[in-house]
C-alpha positions in Angstrom: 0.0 0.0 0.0 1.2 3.5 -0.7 2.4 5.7 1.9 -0.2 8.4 2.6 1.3 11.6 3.7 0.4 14.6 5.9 0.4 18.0 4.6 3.4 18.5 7.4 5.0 15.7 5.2 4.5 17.4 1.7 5.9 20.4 3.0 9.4 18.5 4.6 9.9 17.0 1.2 8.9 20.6 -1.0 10.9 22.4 1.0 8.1 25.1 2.3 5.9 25.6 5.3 2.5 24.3 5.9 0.6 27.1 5.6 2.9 27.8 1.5 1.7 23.8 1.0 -2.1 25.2 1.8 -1.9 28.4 -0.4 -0.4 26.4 -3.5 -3.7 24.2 -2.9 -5.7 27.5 -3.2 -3.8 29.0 -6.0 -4.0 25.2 -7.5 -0.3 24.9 -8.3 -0.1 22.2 -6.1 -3.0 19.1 -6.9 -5.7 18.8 -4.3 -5.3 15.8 -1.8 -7.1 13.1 -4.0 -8.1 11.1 -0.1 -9.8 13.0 3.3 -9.7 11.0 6.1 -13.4 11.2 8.2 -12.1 13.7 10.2 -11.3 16.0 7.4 -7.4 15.9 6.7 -5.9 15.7 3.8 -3.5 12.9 2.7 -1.5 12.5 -0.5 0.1 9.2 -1.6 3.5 9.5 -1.9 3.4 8.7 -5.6 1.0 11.8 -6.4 3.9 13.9 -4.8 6.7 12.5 -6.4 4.7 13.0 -9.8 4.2 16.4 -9.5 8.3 17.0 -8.3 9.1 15.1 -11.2 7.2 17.1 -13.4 8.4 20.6 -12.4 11.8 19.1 -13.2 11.1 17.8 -16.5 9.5 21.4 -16.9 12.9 23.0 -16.6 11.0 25.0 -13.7 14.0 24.6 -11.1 12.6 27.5 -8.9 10.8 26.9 -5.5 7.6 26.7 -5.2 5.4 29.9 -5.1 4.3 31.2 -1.8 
């Protein structure tokens, strides 16, 4: 089974705080957590995170992600 991660998680491996991880969900540079657990939090497999790295690389785009 894949590793789900916290947003606390997401932010350790991007680099950025929490609350940047929360406004690149608002902004939607960052893809919405695809599973909620019942009591609301967000989780992103580790895959979907990995994906979305990868892809800003293959972009060229070596900046950090946007506030």
């Amino acid at each position: 089974m894949a590793q789900l991660l916290t947003v606390k998680q997401v932010a350790g491996q991007l680099g950025v705080s929490r609350s940047t991880v929360y406004k690149m969900l608002e902004e939607r540079v960052f893809p919405a957590a695809p599973i909620r657990l019942p009591s609301g939090d967000p989780r992103w497999p580790q895959e979907v995170v990995d994906e979305w790295v990868d892809t800003r690389r293959c972009d060229g785009d070596r900046s950090p992600p946007r506030p």
